[in-house]
C-alpha positions, -999 to 999 in steps of 0.1 A, spaced: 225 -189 -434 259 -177 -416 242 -143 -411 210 -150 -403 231 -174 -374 247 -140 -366 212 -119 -363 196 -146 -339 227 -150 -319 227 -109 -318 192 -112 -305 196 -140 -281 225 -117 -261 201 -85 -265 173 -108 -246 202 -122 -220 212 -82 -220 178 -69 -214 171 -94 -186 200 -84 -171 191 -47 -170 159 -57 -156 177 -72 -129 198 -55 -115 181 -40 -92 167 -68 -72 191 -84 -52 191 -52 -33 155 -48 -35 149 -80 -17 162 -65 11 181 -80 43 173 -111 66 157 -100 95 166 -123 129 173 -117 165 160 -126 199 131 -98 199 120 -115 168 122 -150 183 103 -137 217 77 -120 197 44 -140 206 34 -138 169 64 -157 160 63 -196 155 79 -220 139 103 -195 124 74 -172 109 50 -143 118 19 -158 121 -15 -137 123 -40 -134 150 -69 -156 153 -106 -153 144 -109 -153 104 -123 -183 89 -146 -172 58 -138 -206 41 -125 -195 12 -112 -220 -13 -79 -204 -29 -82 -207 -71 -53 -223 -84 -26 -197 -94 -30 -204 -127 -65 -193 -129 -59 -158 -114 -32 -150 -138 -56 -160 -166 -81 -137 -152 -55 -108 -144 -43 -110 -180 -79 -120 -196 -113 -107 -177 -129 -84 -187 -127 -56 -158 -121 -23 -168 -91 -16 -145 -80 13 -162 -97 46 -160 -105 59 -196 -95 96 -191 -59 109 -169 -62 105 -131 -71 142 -121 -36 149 -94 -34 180 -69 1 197 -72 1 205 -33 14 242 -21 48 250 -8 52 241 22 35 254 53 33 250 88 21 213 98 -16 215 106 -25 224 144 -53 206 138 -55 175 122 -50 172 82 -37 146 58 -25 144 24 -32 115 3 -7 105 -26 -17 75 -43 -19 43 -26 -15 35 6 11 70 5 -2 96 31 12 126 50 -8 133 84 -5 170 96 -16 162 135 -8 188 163 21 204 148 39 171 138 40 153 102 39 117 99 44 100 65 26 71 56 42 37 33 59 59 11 60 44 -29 70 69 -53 90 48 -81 70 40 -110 67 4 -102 58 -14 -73 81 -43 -74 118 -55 -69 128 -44 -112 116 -9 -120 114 -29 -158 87 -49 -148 53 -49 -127 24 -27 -119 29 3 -132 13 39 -116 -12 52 -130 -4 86 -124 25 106 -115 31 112 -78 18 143 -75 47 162 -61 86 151 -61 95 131 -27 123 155 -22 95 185 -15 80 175 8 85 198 41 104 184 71 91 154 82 84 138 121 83 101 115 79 82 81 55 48 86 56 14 72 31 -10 75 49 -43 64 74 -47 35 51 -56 4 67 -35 -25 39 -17 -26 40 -6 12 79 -7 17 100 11 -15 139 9 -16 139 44 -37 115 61 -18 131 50 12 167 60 2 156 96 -11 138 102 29 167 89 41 190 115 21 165 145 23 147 140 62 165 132 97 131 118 109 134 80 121 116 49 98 91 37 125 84 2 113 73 -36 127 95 -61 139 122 -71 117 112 -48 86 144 -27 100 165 -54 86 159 -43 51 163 -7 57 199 -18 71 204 -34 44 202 0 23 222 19 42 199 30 67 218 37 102 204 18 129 197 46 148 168 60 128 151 26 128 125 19 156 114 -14 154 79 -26 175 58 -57 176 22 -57 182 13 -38 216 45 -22 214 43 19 210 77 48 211 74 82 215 83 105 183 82 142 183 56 140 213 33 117 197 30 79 204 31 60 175 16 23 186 20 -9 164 -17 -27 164 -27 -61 149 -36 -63 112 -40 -104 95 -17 -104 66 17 -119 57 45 -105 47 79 -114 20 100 -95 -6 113 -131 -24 102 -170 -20 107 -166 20 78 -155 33 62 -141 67 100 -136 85 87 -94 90 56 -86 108 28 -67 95 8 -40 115 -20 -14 117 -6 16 133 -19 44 160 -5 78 157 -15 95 188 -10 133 201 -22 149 230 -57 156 215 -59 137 180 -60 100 172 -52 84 136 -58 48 129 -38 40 95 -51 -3 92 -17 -14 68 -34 -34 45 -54 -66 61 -88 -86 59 -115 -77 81 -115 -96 118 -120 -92 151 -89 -70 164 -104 -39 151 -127 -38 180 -101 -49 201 -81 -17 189 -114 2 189 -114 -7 227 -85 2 235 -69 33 216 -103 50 199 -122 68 194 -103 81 163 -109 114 146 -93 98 118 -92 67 95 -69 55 67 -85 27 55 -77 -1 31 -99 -9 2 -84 -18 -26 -71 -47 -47 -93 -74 -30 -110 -105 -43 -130 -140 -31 -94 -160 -35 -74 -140 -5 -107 -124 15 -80 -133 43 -56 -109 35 -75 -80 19 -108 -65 34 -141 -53 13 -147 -18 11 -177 -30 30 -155 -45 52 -134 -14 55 -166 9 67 -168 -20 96 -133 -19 109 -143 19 110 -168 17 130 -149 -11 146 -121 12 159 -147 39 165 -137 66 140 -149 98 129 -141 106 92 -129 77 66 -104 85 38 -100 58 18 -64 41 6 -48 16 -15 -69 19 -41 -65 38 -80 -27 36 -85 -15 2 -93 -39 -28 -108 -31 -51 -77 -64 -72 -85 -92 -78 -109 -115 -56 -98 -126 -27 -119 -107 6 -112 -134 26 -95 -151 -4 -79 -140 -1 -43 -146 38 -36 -180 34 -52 -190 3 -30 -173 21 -6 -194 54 -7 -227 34 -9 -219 15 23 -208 45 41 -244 62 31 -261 36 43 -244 35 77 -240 68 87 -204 69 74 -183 102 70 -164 94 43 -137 122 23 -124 108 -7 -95 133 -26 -77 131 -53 -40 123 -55 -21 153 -38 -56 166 -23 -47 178 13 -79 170 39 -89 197 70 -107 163 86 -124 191 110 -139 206 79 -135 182 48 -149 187 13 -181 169 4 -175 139 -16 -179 151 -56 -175 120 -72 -146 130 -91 -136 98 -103 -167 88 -121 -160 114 -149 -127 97 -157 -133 59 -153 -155 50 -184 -181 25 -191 -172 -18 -188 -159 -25 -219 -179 -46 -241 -155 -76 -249 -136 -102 -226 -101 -93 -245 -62 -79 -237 -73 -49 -257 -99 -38 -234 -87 -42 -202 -51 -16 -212 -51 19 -205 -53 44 -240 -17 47 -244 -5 9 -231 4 -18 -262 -8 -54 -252 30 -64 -244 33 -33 -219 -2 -43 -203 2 -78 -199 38 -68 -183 18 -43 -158 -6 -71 -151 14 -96 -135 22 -87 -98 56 -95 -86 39 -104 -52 21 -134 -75 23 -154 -39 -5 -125 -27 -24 -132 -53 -28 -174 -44 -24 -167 -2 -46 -180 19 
């Protein structure tokens, strides 16, 4: 009896260990506390929180939390792929594009080549998106080339500080390997302070606001989100973003649900030769928060732009929709609206003047539904149940039950 005391009180300080190795990391990951009298001036701030813009009502009735973590963990989705996620090792590095090119990553990650300048796009290249690189959505494929690569770097983006947008890692590596400042909305810069990040690369705009970078304009636009790294939530703004040269226009929409400011935007900065899009990891319980791939061809043509690249979708299971769900809707939409849409693979670098017809390249990879409603079918070929129920629930839980 006296050993078998010992053994479970050996086990009980590996769990307490373990736990603690899992979180170590987070206090820092959490980030700093943003405040200050821009934030209190900013007209999206009341009450002591961000608040978004007006004009989406779809009346949707939120599930209880309880219920989406029994379908994250249960349904029957096939969120996985059934074969490796194809990834483009890009070439050294070259001259940024005259032109106007981008790279897509995974994600929302992105680098835009436009008029000689590179701007990097929501940077996530740890293997987790969450505050413990122990626990929570895992990639599903390797970023395709190391962070430290990449060439020399204009302005690095952030659309809002979900940890799937906003990565203390991947933000400490640019910060070791680039000079170029973290362009980012209001209040975000208080967690890049808070990991060592000198105040003087941070540039820090609220809706409307815009600051010239390398002889572009980069301009903070309305997106309808919310924002939080812990239990506070909404004390950072969110954004869509403009990145404007002389000639070329990018719209990059942050992740949001569809409403009416993208014709405002449309109106004001377009047209766009260029659209990063959201259309991943949505669903009926937060329609608020994250738009349709349907949705996502509108705010195109919303903001009047010329080709579509899809983002946020394929890396991380952020929702219970099948894997290749939203770039199929997507490409169906876009065919039956008139829709240019270029759709590469990880590490796949776009000429938007002259982009590659869309191959499909995804459908020979993603499998068939599975046929039963179990753990076992919804885990990738080399996960266990434990590791797959551990990938399945999101840290950002409170996205999940919003609005």
């Amino acid at each position: 009896m006296r050993f078998v005391r010992g053994v479970a009180a050996a086990a009980g300080l590996g769990a307490v260990a373990a736990v603690a190795w899992a979180a170590r990391e987070i206090p820092a990951a959490l980030g700093g506390t943003p405040e200050g009298e821009r934030i209190r001036r900013s007209p999206q701030f009341r009450d002591g929180v961000f608040r978004n813009p007006p004009g989406v009502d779809r009346g949707v009735v939120p599930a209880p939390a309880g219920s989406i973590v029994r379908e994250m963990l249960f349904g029957g989705q096939r969120r996985h792929p059934a074969l490796p996620i194809p990834v483009v090792a890009a070439p050294p590095a070259q001259p940024a594009a005259e032109g106007l090119a981008v790279t897509w990553y995974g994600h929302a990650s992105a680098l835009v080549e436009i008029e000689g300048r590179r701007v990097l796009l929501d940077p996530v290249w740890s293997k987790r998106c969450s505050p413990s690189q122990s626990v929570g959505p895992s990639r599903m494929h390797p970023p395709p080339v190391p962070l430290e690569t990449l060439p020399q770097l204009d302005a690095v983006l952030i659309s809002h500080d979900h940890y799937d947008h906003l990565d203390l890692r991947s933000i400490k590596a640019l910060a070791r390997t680039q000079t170029a400042p973290f362009v980012v909305p209001l209040g975000v810069g208080a967690h890049l302070e808070r990991w060592g990040i000198e105040p003087s690369r941070i540039i820090e705009l609220d809706w409307g606001e815009s600051a010239p970078v390398a002889g572009l304009e980069l301009v903070a636009t309305s997106a309808h989100h919310f924002s939080g790294r812990g239990l506070a939530r909404d004390r950072t703004l969110w954004s869509s973003w403009v990145v404007a040269g002389e000639h070329r226009r990018v719209f990059y929409s942050g992740d949001s649900g569809y409403f009416p400011g993208y014709a405002t935007i449309g109106a004001e900065y377009g047209p766009f030769d260029l659209t990063l899009i959201q259309i991943g990891a949505y669903s009926p319980h937060w329609a608020d928060i994250h738009m349709t791939p349907e949705e996502g061809i509108s705010t195109h043509l919303d903001v009047r732009g010329g080709l579509l690249v899809p983002v946020h979708w394929a890396t991380f299971v952020l929702a219970m929709h099948d894997w290749s769900e939203p770039v199929e809707r997507l490409c169906a939409d876009a065919a039956s609206r008139g829709v240019r849409v270029a759709v590469p693979r990880p590490g796949e670098r776009i000429d938007v003047d002259a982009p590659a017809a869309v191959d499909h390249w995804w459908r020979e990879i993603a499998g068939t539904p599975p046929p039963r409603r179990d753990l076992g079918n919804v885990i990738d070929l080399a996960a266990s149940p434990a590791r797959e129920r551990r990938d399945l629930v999101d840290p950002l839980a409170d996205e999940a039950a919003a609005d």
